[in-house]
KEMAR-401129 format. One record per residue (C-alpha): residue number from 1; residue in three letters; x, y, z. Coordinates in steps of 0.001 Angstrom, whole numbers. Example, Ala and Ser with C-alpha at 12.3 -4.5 7.8 and 13.67 -1.06 7.14 Angstrom:
REM KEMAR-401129
+------+------+---------+---------+---------+
: resi : resn :      c1 :      c2 :      c3 :
+------+------+---------+---------+---------+
:    1 :  ALA :   12300 :   -4500 :    7800 :
:    2 :  SER :   13670 :   -1060 :    7140 :
+------+------+---------+---------+---------+
END
This chain:
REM KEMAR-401129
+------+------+---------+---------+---------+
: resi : resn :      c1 :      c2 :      c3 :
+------+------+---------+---------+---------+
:    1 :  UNK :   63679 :   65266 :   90094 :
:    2 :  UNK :   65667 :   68037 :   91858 :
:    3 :  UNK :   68026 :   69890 :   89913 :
:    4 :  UNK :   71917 :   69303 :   90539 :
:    5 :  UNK :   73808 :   72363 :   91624 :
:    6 :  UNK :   76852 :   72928 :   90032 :
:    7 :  UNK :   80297 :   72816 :   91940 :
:    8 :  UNK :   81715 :   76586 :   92784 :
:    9 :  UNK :   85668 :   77144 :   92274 :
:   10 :  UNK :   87319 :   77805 :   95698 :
:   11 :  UNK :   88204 :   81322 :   95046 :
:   12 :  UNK :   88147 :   81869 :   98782 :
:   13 :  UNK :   91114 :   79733 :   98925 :
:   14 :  UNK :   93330 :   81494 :   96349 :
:   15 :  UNK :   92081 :   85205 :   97572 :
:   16 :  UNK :   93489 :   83971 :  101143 :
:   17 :  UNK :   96218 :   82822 :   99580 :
:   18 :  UNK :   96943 :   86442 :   98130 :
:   19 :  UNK :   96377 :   88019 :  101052 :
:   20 :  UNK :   99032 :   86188 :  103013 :
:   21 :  UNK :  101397 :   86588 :  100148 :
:   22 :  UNK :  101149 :   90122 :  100079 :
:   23 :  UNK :  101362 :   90271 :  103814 :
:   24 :  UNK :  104294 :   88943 :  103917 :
:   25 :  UNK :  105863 :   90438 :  100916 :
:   26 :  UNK :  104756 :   93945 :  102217 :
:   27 :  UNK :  104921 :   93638 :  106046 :
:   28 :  UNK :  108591 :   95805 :  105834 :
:   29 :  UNK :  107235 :   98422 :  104070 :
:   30 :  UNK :  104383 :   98812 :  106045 :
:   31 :  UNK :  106507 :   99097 :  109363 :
:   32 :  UNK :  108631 :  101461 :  107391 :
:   33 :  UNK :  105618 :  103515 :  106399 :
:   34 :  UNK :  104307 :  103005 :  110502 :
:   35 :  UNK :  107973 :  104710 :  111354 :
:   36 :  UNK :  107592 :  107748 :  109532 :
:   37 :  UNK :  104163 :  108492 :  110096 :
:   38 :  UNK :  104270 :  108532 :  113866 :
:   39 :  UNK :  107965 :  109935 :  113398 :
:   40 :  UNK :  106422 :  113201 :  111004 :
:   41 :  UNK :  103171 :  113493 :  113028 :
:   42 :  UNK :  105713 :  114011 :  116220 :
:   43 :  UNK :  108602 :  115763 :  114784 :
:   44 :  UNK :  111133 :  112844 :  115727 :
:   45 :  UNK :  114268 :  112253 :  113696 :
:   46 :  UNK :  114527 :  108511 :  112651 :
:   47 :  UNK :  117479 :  106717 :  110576 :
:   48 :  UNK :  119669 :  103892 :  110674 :
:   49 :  UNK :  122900 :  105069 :  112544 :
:   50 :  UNK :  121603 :  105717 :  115937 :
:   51 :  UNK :  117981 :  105843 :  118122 :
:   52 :  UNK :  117020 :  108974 :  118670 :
:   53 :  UNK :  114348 :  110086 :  121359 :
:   54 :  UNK :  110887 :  110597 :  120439 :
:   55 :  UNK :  108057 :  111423 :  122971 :
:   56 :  UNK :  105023 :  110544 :  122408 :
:   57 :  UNK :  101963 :  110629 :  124376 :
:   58 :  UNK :  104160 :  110896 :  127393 :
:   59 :  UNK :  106320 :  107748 :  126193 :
:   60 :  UNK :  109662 :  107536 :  124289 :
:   61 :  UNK :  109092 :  105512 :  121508 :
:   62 :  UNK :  112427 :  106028 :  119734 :
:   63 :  UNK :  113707 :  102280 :  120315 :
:   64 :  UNK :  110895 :  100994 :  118345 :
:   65 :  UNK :  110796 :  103428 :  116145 :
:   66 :  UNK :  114180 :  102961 :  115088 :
:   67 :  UNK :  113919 :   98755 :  115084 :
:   68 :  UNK :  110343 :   99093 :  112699 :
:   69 :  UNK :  112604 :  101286 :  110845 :
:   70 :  UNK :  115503 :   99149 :  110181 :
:   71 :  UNK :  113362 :   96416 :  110067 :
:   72 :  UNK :  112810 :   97836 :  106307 :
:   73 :  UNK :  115837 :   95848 :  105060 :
:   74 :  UNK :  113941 :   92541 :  105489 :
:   75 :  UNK :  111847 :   94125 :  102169 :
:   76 :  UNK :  115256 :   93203 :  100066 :
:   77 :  UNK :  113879 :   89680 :  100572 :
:   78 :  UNK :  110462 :   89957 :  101267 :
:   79 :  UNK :  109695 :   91556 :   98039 :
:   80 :  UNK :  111436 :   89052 :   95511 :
:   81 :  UNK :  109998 :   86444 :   97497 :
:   82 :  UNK :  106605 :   87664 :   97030 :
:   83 :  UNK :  106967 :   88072 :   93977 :
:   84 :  UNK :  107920 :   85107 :   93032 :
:   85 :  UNK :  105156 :   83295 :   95431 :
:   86 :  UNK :  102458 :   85711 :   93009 :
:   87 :  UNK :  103751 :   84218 :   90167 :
:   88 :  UNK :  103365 :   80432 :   91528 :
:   89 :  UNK :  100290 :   81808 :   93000 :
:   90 :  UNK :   98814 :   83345 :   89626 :
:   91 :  UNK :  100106 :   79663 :   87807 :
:   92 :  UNK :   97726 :   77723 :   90049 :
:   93 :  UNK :   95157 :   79859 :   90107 :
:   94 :  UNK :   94792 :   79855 :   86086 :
:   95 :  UNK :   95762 :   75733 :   85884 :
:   96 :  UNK :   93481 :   74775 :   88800 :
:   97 :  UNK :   90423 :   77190 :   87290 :
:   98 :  UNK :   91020 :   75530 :   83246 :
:   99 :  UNK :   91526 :   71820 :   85242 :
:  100 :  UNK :   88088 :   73094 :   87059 :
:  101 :  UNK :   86023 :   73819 :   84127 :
:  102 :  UNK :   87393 :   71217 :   81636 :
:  103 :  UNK :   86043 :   69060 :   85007 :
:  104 :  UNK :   82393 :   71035 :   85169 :
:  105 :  UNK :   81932 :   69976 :   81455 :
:  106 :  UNK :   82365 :   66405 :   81989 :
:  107 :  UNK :   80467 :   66417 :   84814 :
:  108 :  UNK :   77446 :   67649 :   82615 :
:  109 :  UNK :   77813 :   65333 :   80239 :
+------+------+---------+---------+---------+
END
């Protein structure tokens, strides 16, 4: 007689899930946060109008400096976006885990 091991819920799955989610939703602010570190470490000047130079290490970075920066406006729909994709995400998360264990008990039985 060997003894039956239960299913496991595929929380893998949903915690992937999450991570590309916030990825996504956060990917602006993180190149806006990249911007201004290396811009502060280096004493550059960095804003929307114009790109200014910015040496560093020997290499002006100021073009991509100033497109990570602007790229920041993509968070006005990143962000609602992601946080709408949470809430589907945090629906079928609690709906899949109830189907799951209403499942588990019948499976027992």
């Amino acid at each position: 007689m060997s003894a039956v091991r239960p299913d496991r819920f595929p929380y893998w799955a949903y915690l992937l899930a999450l991570a590309i989610i916030l990825l996504f939703a956060l990917a602006p602010v993180i190149s806006v946060y990249f911007t201004y570190l290396v811009a502060d470490a280096n004493g550059c000047t960095v804003n929307e109008a114009t790109v200014h130079p910015c040496i560093v290490m020997g290499m002006d970075l100021g073009e991509l400096l100033y497109f990570t920066g602007v790229m920041g406006w993509f968070m006005l729909a990143t962000l609602p976006l992601g946080g709408g994709a949470l809430l589907v995400w945090l629906a079928s998360l609690v709906i899949h885990r109830i189907g799951w264990g209403q499942m588990q008990k019948v499976k027992r039985s």
